[in-house]
Structures are given as structure tokens and as C-alpha cells.
N, C-alpha and C positions, 0 to 999 in steps of 0.2 A: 200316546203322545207322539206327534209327529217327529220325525227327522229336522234337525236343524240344518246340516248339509246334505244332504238328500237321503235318498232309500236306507233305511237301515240293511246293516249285511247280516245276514242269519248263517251262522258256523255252517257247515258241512257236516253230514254227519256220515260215519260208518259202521253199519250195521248195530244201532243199539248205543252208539255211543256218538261224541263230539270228533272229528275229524281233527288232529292237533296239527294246524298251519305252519308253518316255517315264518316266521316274520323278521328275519334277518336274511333279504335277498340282497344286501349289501355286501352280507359277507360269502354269500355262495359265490356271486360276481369276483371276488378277490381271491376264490379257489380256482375259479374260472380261469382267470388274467394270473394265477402265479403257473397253473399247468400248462396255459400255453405260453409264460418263459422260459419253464423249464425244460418245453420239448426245442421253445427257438435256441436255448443255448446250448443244448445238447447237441441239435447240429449244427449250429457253430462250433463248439468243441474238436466234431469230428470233420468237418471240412478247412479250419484256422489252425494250423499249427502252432503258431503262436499261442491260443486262449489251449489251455490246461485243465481239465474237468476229471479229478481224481487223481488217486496215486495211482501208477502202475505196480500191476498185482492184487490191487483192493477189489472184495471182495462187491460182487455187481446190487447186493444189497446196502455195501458200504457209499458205492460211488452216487446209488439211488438217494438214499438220504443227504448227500453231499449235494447234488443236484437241486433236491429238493428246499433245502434251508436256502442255496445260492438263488434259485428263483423267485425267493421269497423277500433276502435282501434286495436284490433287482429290483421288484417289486414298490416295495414300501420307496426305496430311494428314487426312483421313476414317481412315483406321487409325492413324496415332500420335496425334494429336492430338483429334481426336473423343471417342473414349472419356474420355480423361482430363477435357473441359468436361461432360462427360455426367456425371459419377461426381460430379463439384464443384459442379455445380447441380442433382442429383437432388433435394435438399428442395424449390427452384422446380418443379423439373418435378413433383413427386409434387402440389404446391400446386394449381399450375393443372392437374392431370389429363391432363400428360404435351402441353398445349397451347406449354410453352414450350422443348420439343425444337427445335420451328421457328426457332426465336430459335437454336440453338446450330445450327444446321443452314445458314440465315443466316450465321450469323459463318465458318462454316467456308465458305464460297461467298466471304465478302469477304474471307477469310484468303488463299485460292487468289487473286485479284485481286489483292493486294500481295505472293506470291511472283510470280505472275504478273509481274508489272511489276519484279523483280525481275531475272529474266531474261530482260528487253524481250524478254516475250510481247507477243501484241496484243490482251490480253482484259483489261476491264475492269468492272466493277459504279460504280455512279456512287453511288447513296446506299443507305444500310444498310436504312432500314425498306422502304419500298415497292419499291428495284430488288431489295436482297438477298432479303425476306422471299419474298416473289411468287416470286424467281428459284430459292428453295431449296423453294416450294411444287410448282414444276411439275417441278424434277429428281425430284423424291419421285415425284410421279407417275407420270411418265415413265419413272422406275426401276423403280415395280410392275410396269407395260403393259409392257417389254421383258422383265425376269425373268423374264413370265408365259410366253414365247416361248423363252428359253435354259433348259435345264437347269443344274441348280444341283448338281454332283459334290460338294459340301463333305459 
């Protein structure tokens, strides 16, 4: 019987057996996009005096996991919640020619810092303009230079 949307796809096979595909490239993408927040905020941590990434003294597998969970909030709140301040201050952003993205990019950096501290993470942003603004400038950055190196399957 023919294909109703076209060619049928025939598994893969290896050596003797079915070749077992991954069909959750959704969620590899979101492994993808939390490791490279977690390396942008890592060095934001270490170049922003103000943003806080661990206790001092904590052990470097302590601070790893701390990093890890806070890239992950990042994360998740960069997809639910980002777009929605993006959408409600579009008339600001289109005003200042898209300069005050930064500002909402910011909030989401000090948003992550108050769930942060929610679930006594050890990361913290001290003040909104100069530690958030700075701290949401170089994750931007730092996001371009890493994506430029990972492929992008979307």
C-alpha cells in the first residue's frame, strides 16, 4: 500500500537489529540552549561582580550543579515568560529601536535571581541597572560566540 504522505521511512538498522532513533530532538535542543546558558552565565559570573554564582568555598562540583539548575531556570523563564514582556513593551522597544530589549533581557537575568533564591540556589544579581543590565549584555554576547560553534537543528 502506497504512502499517503510520501515515501515510507524504513528504521535503520544495526547490525542485526532495529537502530533505536531519538525522536525527542526537542528536547536535545533544550539541552543544547540550557548548556550554552550555563557557560553564558558562568562568564558573566566571572567578569560581573555584581552577578554571584556560588557560595565561596563551595565545592567546584557544588557550584556545577548550582550553575546547572540556574541555566535551566534561565531557561524555561526565557521561553515562557520573555516573549510575553517582549510582546507588552514592543511599542518601547520599536521607540528606542529595539535598544530597550536589553532592559527586558535584564529583568529576565533578575527574574532568574529571585527564583534563584527561591530554591536556595547560590546565584544572585545585586542591582538591576548596572549588575542586571551589564550581566544580560555579555550573556547576549556570549550566546552569539557559543551558537556560532553549536549547530542549531531548529
Amino acid at each position: 500500500m502506497p504512502a499517503l504522505y510520501g515515501p515510507a521511512v524504513q528504521p535503520r538498522t544495526l547490525v542485526g537489529g532495529p537502530l533505536l532513533t531519538c525522536h525527542h530532538e526537542s528536547m536535545k535542543s533544550f539541552a543544547v540552549k540550557v548548556l550554552v546558558n550555563g557557560i553564558a552565565i558562568w562568564v558573566t559570573a566571572l567578569l560581573v561582580k555584581g552577578v554571584h554564582l556560588g557560595s565561596p568555598g563551595a565545592s567546584t562540583t557544588s557550584q556545577l550543579v548550582t550553575l546547572l539548575w540556574v541555566a535551566v531556570i534561565f531557561g524555561v523563564i526565557n521561553a515562557l515568560i520573555k516573549p510575553v514582556m517582549t510582546i507588552l513593551s514592543l511599542p518601547v522597544i520599536v521607540l528606542t529601536l529595539g535598544l530597550f530589549i536589553l532592559i527586558v533581557n535584564a529583568a529576565m537575568l533578575e527574574l532568574t535571581s529571585w527564583f534563584a533564591d527561591q530554591f536556595n540556589l547560590a546565584f544572585h544579581v545585586d542591582q538591576f541597572f548596572w549588575d542586571a543590565v551589564f550581566g544580560a549584555i555579555i550573556i547576549t554576547i556570549v550566546s552569539m560566540v557559543v551558537n556560532l560553534f553549536v549547530p542549531d537543528r531548529d
